[in-house]
N, C-alpha and C positions, 0 to 999 in steps of 0.2 A: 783905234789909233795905234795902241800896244802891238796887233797885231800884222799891220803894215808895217810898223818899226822891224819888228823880228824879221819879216819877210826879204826886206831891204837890205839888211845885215845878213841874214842869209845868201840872196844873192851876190853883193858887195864882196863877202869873203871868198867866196869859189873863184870867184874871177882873179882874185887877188890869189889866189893859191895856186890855181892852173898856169897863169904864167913862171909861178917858181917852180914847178914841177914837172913842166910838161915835157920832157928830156927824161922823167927817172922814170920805172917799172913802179906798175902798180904792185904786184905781185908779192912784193916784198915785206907787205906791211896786214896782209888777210889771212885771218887765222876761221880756221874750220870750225863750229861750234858744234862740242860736243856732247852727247845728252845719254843720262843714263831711263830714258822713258820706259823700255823695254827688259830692265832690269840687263844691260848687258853695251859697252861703251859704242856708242856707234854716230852717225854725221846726223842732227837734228832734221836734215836735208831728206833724209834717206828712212825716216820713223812714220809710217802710215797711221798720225792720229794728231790732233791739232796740239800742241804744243811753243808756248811764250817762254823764249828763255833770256833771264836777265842776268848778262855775264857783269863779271869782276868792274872791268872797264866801265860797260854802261851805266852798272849802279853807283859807280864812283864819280863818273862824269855827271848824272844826275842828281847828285847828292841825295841817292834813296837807299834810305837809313833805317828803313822801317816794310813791314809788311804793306800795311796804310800807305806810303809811298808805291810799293811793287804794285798796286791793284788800280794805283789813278793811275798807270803806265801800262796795263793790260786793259783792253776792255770785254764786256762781258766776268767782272771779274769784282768783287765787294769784300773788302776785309776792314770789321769796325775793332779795335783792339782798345778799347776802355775797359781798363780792368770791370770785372764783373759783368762785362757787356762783351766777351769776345766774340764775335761773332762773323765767318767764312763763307763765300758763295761763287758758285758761276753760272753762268746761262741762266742765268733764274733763280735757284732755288741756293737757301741760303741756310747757314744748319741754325737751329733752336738756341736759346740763350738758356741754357738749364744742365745742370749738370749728372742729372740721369739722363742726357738725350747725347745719343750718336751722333757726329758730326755728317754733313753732309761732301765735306772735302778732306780727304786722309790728307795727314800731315807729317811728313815724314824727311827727316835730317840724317846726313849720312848710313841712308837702309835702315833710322830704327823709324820704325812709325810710333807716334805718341797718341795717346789715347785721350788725350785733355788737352783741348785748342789753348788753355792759360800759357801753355808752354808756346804759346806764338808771341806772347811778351818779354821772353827772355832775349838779353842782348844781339843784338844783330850784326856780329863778328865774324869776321875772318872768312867771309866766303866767297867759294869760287863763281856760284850759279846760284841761281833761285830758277825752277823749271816749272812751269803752272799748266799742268796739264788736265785738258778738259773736256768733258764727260765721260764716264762709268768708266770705271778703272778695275773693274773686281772682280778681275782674273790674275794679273801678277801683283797687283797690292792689295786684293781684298778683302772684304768689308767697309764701310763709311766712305766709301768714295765713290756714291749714286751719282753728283755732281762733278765731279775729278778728284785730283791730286796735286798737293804743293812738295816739290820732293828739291829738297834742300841738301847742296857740296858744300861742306868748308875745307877748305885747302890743307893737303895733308905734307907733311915731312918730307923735305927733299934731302940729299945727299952733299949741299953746299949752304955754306953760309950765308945766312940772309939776314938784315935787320930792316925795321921802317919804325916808325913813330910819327902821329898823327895828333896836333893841337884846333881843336876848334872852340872859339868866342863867338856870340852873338847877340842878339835883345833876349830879353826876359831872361836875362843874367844866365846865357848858354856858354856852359864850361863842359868839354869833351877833350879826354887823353885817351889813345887807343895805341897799341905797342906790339907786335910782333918781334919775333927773334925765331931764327930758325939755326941750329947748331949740330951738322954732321959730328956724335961721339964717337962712330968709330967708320973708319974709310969703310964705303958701301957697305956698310952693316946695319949702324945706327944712328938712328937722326931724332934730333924732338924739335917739333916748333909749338912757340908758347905765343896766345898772343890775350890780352886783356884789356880791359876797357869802363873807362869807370866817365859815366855821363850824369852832370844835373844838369835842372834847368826849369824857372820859376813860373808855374802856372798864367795860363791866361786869362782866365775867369776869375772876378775878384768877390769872395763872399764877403758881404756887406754885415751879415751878423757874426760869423767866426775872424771878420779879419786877416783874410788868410788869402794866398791866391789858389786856387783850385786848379786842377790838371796838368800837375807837375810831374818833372823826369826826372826820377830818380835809382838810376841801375848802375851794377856792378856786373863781369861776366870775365871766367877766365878759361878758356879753351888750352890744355897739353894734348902731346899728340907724339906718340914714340912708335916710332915706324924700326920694325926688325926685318930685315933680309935673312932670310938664315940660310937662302940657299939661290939660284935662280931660278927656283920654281914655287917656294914656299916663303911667302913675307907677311907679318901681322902690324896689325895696328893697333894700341889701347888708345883710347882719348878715355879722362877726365873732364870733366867740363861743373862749373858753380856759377851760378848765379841767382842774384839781388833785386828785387825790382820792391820799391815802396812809391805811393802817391797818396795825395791826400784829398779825394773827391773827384768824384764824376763832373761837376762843372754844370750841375740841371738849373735850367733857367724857368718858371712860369710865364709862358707866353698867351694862356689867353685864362683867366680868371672870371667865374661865373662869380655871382651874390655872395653865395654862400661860404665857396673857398676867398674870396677877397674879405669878407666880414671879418672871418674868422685867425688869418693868418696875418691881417693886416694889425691885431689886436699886438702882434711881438716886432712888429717892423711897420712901423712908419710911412716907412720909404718906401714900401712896395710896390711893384711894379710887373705889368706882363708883357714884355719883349722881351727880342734878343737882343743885350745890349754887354757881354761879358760881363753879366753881376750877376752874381746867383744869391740867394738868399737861407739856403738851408741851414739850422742848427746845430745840429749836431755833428761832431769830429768824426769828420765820413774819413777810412781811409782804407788802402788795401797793402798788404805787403805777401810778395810769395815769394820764395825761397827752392832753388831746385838746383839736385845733382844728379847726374847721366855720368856709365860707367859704359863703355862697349871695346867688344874686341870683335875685330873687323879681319875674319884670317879668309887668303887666298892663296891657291895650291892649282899651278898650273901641271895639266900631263901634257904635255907638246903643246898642242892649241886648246886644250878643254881647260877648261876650268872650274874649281870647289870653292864655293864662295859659303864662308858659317858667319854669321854675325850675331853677334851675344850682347844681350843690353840688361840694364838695371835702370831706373829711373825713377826717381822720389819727387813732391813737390808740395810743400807746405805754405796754406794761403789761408790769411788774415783778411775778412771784409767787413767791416761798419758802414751800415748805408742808415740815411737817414729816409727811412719809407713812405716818409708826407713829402720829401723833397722842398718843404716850406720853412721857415721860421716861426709855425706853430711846435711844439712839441708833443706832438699824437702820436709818431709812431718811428720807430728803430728797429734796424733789422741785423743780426750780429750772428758772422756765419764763419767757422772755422774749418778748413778742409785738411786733410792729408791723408796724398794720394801714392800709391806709388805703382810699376810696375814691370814684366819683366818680359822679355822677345826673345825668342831663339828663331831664326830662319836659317833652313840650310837649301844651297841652288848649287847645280850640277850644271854647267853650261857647255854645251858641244861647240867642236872648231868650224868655223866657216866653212861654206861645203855648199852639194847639192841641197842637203837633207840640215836644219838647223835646229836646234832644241832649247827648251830652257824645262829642268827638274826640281821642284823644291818643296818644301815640307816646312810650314809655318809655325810655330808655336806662341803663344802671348796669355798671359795671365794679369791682372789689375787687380787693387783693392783698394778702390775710393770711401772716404770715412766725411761723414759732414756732420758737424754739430752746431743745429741755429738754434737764434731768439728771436720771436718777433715780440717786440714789446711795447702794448699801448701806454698811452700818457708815463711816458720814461720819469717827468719831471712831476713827483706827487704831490711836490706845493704849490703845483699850476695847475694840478688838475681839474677843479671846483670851476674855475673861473674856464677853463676850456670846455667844462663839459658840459654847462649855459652854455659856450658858442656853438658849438656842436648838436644841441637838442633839436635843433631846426633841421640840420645838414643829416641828423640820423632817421630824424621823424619817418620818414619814408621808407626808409630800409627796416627798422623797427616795429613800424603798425603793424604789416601781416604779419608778422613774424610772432609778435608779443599778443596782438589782439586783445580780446578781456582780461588777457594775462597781466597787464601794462601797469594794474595797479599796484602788481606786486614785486614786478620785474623793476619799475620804475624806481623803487630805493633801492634794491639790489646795486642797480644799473648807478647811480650818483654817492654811493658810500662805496664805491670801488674806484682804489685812487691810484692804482696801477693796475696792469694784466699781464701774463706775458704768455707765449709758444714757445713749448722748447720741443726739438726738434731734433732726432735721432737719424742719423740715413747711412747704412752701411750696404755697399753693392758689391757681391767679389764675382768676378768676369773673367773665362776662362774659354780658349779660340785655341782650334787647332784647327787646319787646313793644310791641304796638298794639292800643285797644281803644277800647270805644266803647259808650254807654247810652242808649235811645233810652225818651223816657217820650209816651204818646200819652192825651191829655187827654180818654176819652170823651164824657165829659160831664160839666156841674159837679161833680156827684161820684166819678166812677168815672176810673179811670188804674192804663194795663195798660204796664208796664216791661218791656225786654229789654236784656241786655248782653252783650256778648262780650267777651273776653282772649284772643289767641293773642299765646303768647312761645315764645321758643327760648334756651336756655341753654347755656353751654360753659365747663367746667373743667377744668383741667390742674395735676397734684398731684405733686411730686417730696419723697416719703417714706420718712427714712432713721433708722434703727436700727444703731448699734454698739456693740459690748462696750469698754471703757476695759482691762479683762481679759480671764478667760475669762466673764466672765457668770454661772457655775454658781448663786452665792447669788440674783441677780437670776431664773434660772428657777425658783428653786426659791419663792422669795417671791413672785415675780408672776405667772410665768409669761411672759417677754417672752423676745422672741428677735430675734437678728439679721437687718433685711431692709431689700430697696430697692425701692422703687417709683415707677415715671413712668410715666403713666399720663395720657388726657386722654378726658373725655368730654362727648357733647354730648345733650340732652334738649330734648323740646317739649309744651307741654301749651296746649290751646284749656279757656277757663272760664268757662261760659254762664250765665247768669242771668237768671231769670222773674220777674215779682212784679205781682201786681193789687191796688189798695189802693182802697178805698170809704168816703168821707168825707161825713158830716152831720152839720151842728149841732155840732161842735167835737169832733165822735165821728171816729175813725177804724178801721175792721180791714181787716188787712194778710194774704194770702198769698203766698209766695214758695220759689222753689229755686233753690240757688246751688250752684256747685260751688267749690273750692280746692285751691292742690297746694303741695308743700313738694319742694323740690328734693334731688335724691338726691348721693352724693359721698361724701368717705374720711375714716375715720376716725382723726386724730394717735396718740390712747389704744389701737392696736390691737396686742393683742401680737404676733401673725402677719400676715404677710401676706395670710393670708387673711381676716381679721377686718377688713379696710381699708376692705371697700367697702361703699357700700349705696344702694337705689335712690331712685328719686320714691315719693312718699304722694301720693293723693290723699283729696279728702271732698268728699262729697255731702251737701246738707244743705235740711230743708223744715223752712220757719217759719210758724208762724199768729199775730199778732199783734190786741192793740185798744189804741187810744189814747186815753185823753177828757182833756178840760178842761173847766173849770168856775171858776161862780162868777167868772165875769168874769175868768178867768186864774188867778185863785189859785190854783185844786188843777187838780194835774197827776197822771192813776192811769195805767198801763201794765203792761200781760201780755204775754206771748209763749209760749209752748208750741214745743221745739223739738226736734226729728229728725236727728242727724248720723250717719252710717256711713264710716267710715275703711277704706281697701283699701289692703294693703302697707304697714302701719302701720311707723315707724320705729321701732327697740327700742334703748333702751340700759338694760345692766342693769349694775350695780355690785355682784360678785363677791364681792369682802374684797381679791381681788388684783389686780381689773382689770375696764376697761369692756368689756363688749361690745353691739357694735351690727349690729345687720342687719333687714330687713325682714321681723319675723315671724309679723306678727300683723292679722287683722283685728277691728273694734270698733265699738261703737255708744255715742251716747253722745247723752241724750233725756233733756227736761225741762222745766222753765217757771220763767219770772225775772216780779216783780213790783214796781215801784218807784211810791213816791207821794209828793210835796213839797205841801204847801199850808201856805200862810201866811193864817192865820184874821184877824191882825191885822196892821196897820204895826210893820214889828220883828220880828216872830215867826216862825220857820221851823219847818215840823216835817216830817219827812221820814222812810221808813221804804219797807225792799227786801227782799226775802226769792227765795232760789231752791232748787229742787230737780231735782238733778243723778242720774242715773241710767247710767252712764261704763261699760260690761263690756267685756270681749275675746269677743267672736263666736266666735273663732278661733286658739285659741295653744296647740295641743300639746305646744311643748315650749322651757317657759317654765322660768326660773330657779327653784332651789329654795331655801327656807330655809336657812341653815348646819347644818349635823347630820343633813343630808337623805339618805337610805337609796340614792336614786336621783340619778344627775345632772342630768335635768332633770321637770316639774312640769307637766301640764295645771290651763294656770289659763282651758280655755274656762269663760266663765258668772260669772268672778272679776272685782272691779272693780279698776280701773286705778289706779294711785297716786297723791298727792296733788290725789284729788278725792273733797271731802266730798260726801255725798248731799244735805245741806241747810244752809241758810247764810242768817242776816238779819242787818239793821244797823236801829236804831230811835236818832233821836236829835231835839232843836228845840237851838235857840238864840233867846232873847229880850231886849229892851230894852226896860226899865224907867223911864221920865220919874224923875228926882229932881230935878235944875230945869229948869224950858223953856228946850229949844231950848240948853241949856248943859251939861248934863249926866244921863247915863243910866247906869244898873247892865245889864251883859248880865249872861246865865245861860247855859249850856249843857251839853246832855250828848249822850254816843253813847254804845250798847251795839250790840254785832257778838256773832253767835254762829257757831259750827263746830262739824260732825260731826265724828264720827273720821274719822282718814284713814291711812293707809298711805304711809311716805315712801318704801319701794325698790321696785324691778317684783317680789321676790318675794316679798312679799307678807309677810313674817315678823309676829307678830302683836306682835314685840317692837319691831321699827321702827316705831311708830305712836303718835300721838297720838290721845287719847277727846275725845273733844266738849268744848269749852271756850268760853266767854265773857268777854269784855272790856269794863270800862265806863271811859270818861275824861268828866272832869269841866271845863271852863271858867267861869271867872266875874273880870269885871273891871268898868272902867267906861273910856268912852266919851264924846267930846263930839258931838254929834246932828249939827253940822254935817262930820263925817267928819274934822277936823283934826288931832286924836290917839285913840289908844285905851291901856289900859293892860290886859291881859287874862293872867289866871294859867292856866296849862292843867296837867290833872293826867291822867295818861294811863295806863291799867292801875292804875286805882284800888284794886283788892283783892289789889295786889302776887302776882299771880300766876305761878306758873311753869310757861312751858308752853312744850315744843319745838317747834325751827325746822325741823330735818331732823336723823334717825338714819338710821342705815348698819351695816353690819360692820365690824367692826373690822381693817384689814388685818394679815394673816398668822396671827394667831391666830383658827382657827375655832371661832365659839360666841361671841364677846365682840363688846360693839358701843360706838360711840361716837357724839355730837350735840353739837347747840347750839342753844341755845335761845332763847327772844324775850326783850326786853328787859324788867326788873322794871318796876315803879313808878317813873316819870320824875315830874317836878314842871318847870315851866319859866312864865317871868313876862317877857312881852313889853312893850314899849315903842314904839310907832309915833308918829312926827309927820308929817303931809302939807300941802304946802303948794298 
């Protein structure tokens, strides 16, 4: 029904718009979209590689406020951003939840690339574009971009005065102020624009034993930005940039409770319960707070048409987590992990003027030093421990016999006069990239241009990894299975990543082929309970694109396909047990499909837009893959199986319009988006019980508008048919057969307010 509504009102307003407009040019109101995919400003129209870009406009007419927004508007495209759980994907493959593991999608904000996806949770301010480009990127951005690249503009400093200011109110008490000021100091010399943003907003999951609501917004972000002229050929940029993010729980629900985890957890709550029903039940004060500041100077030095592009960066980020690692209202287990990170980027690119012959010249530099200090700490609570550890003698019996064997008589008081344990937990990694590469594009003739690139880097890490018992440990092996170890260790890697691509343009037509290669650096993993589980290697991907681009209609419609090819060698695994991660290179995989995206705006005002992909993601190669819980065998050939949170097919269909009610003084907009998802599979092994079935989401917009841009007033209604649908499930640690989740946010409502001056 939602869906014939929107349909109705869709056609409804065109008709309603075409007779007020049909006398003015279209022309007047299409702007070119511009994309820096090739490290170098050029018409997204005109870039031989698939490329999703979400301007200023759109994400503002959407009300997408967030990464998790950008990805249900892309398809082929996953971004989970629960603190502690950040986790980015496309075509398939999605990078690891673990913080010694490389991401599988570079993440990069005005040319600096960030080496820690946390920095995806920082405020989402002041920007011009978000450009999601996808598969192997690892000739002009690489490393970590086997699956693409998210490469992020915030708007820089003009030469005139600008102000806006942004109020938004909503349910679950949503309070948002956001502020720009842009302020020419000195005629065409210098400029700053400042813009900040201070958002809460009260969790939607209610814990039932802390009293509290779980998965709240709580950020602060202030973006400066002093733009110097100093010449017509020479102008800098520093930006400043601070930001705040705290929450208080992941929001984990138990949804399906075997005997033994229900016995046992039901013993501190009553009320327990296994659905998803927004109540979570955990005890302990979960919460996360990270803290980060970014320094860069962005200098450009034109010689006629060439150009020296240096970008200098700094980047800190200090994070606070408290997980409760039973996710129940027993108190068995807390996990308490402190990071801080920082680190530092020099790129310098040499770019030639348009011509026959085109170039890009550059010379990479990046160094990290990520620091973690955890606890994993059994029965936190030691005047509950006696009485848990009777509920527990059943739930361990099993993990304990082979282990203790004839031992058991002796292990057995050890094990019940230990009324706490703990893991402390040392992880320091320093990480050290240089690289130089270079793209040469040769202009056969007006229509045909044959592209090559190359990347050669060399990388070196050194990892001092330490594991001790607080006690004997006994409960903590038996729970997790972790043990005592020390590792220093330093290693150095090199990988060359070539890139082909011939692209043939006529008449506003383009088709693109291309092969790139990508690699994801190898290294140790904090989560490992042994030392042998620490290590693991480089990935690389190989990947062939066939692309077509058109435009039409004088610019207004813009259609795009790509058909794509990736195979993954040494694929990196990480799989989540019930009692622990593990990671190592085990797999190889393929992952093959085709993405479609179309925008055209039929009238002044009107956007209609609509993406659809289908992903095809298996393992080639995985012998002996994780199994289900309750599995007969220890491990699980999943060749021929597809890989985890990658749906097979995936679209987004939405417009947005403006309605004359008086000239030139006021307009009604309208808007809607629908996104759909296949099923998907949220762990590596595949459980059919961790997974989400195919589900759809519609939001709704509708406000008004003054034509000359000077305020808007617009209501956005988001997950219109209040649906419930999970974010990520897992096992449930220590009780095998029970699992826990969380899941997307219900039915938001939220009513903005902008004035621009």
């Amino acid at each position: 029904m939602n869906k014939i509504l929107l349909l109705s009102i869709l056609i409804a307003s065109n008709h309603i718009w075409a007779a007020d407009v049909k006398e003015k040019k279209r022309r007047d109101y299409i702007e070119e979209v511009i994309v820096t995919a090739q490290k170098r400003a050029e018409s997204a129209q005109d870039v031989p590689l698939s490329v999703s870009v979400m301007s200023a406009d759109r994400m503002q007419a959407s009300a997408i406020k967030s990464f998790e927004d950008v990805a249900l508007a892309s398809p082929n495209t996953d971004i989970n951003m629960t603190p502690g759980y950040v986790q980015v994907g496309m075509r398939g493959l999605n990078s690891p939840i673990n913080d010694g593991m490389e991401q599988s999608v570079g993440f990069y904000v005005d040319g600096i690339y960030y080496g820690k996806l946390a920095f995806l949770q920082d405020a989402f301010l002041d920007l011009s574009r978000v450009e999601l480009l996808k598969g192997p990127q690892g000739t002009l951005f690489g490393k970590n971009t086997v699956a693409g690249a998210i490469n992020v503009s915030s708007v820089n400093p003009v030469h005139e005065w600008q102000a806006a200011t942004t109020l938004t109110t909503g349910n679950f008490s949503d309070q948002e102020v956001s502020a720009t000021v842009n302020a020419p100091l000195i005629d065409d010399k210098l400029a700053l624009r400042i813009a900040a943003t201070a958002h809460t907003k009260d969790g939607y999951v209610y814990n039932s034993q802390r009293r509290v609501d779980e998965k709240q917004v709580d950020k602060k972000g202030i973006r400066s930005k002093l733009l110097l002229d100093a010449n017509d050929e020479l102008n800098f940029v520093l930006t400043l940039y601070r930001s705040e993010a705290r929450d208080n729980g992941q929001g984990w629900e138990p949804f399906v409770l075997q005997d033994d985890a229900a016995t046992v957890h039901s013993l501190f709550d009553a009320d327990l319960e296994d659905s998803f029903d927004y109540v979570g039940h955990s005890n302990s004060d979960n919460y996360s707070a990270s803290d980060s500041t970014v320094v860069n100077l962005d200098t450009n030095w034109t010689f006629g048409e060439k150009l020296l592009t240096i970008i200098a960066s700094h980047a800190e980020m200090d994070e606070s987590l408290y997980l409760d690692a039973d996710t129940g209202p027993a108190p068995i287990a807390d996990w308490d992990r402190q990071t801080q990170y920082n680190q530092q980027m020099l790129e310098i690119r040499f770019t030639s003027a348009p011509g026959k012959i085109e170039y890009i010249l550059g010379a990479f530099g990046f160094r990290s030093d990520n620091h973690l200090d955890g606890d994993l700490r059994m029965l936190p609570e030691p005047a509950v421990s006696g009485m848990l550890l009777n509920a527990l003698s059943s739930a361990l019996a099993e993990q304990l016999g082979p282990v203790t064997g004839p031992l058991g008589n002796i292990i057995d008081p050890l094990l019940y006069s230990a009324t706490t344990d703990s893991l402390h937990q040392i992880f320091q990694q320093d990480t050290s990239t240089l690289a130089v590469f270079s793209q040469l594009s040769w202009n056969i003739s007006d229509h045909l241009t044959a592209i090559a690139g190359l990347r050669a880097s060399t990388e070196s890490k050194s990892v001092n990894l330490v594991q001790d018992y607080e006690q004997t440990g006994i409960l903590l092996q038996s729970a997790f299975g972790v043990t005592e170890y020390k590792l220093r260790e330093e290693r150095k890697e090199s990988n060359v990543a070539p890139k082909l691509s011939l692209k043939y343009g006529w008449d506003d037509k383009m088709i693109y082929a291309s092969y790139s290669e990508g690699f994801k650096a190898g290294g140790y993993n904090p989560l490992a309970r042994t030392a042998d589980e620490s290590v693991f290697d480089q990935e690389t991907a190989k990947a062939y694109e066939l692309g077509y681009k058109l435009t039409a209609f004088d610019g207004a419609l813009t259609a795009n396909a790509a058909a794509f090819h990736t195979q993954f060698s040494d694929m990196q695994i990480q799989a989540f047990i019930g009692n622990g991660f593990i990671v190592s290179n085990a797999a190889q995989a393929t992952t093959e499909g085709l993405e479609f995206d179309l925008n055209y705006q039929p009238w002044r005002g009107t956007m209609i837009y609509a993406s659809a992909g289908y992903t095809n993601p298996v393992f080639d190669e995985y012998p002996d893959g994780p199994c289900p819980a309750g599995s007969q065998t220890e491990t699980c050939d999943l060749t021929g199986r597809q890989l985890p949170r990658a749906p097979k097919y995936s679209a987004n269909l939405g417009f947005h319009t403006a309605l004359p009610l008086i000239e030139n003084k006021l307009a009604l907009v309208l808007g809607a988006d629908y996104s759909w998802r296949d099923d998907i599979y949220f762990d590596l092994d595949l459980d059919p019980v961790d997974s989400q079935t195919a589900y759809s989401l519609v939001n709704l917009h509708l406000g008004l508008v003054d034509p000359q841009e000077r305020w808007h007033f617009i209501v956005h209604i988001k997950n219109l048919e209040d649906k419930l649908i999970r974010q990520f499930t897992a096992d449930l640690p220590i009780f095998e057969g029970s699992h826990m989740g969380f899941v997307m946010p219900p039915r938001m409502i939220s009513a903005e307010f902008n004035v621009s001056l």
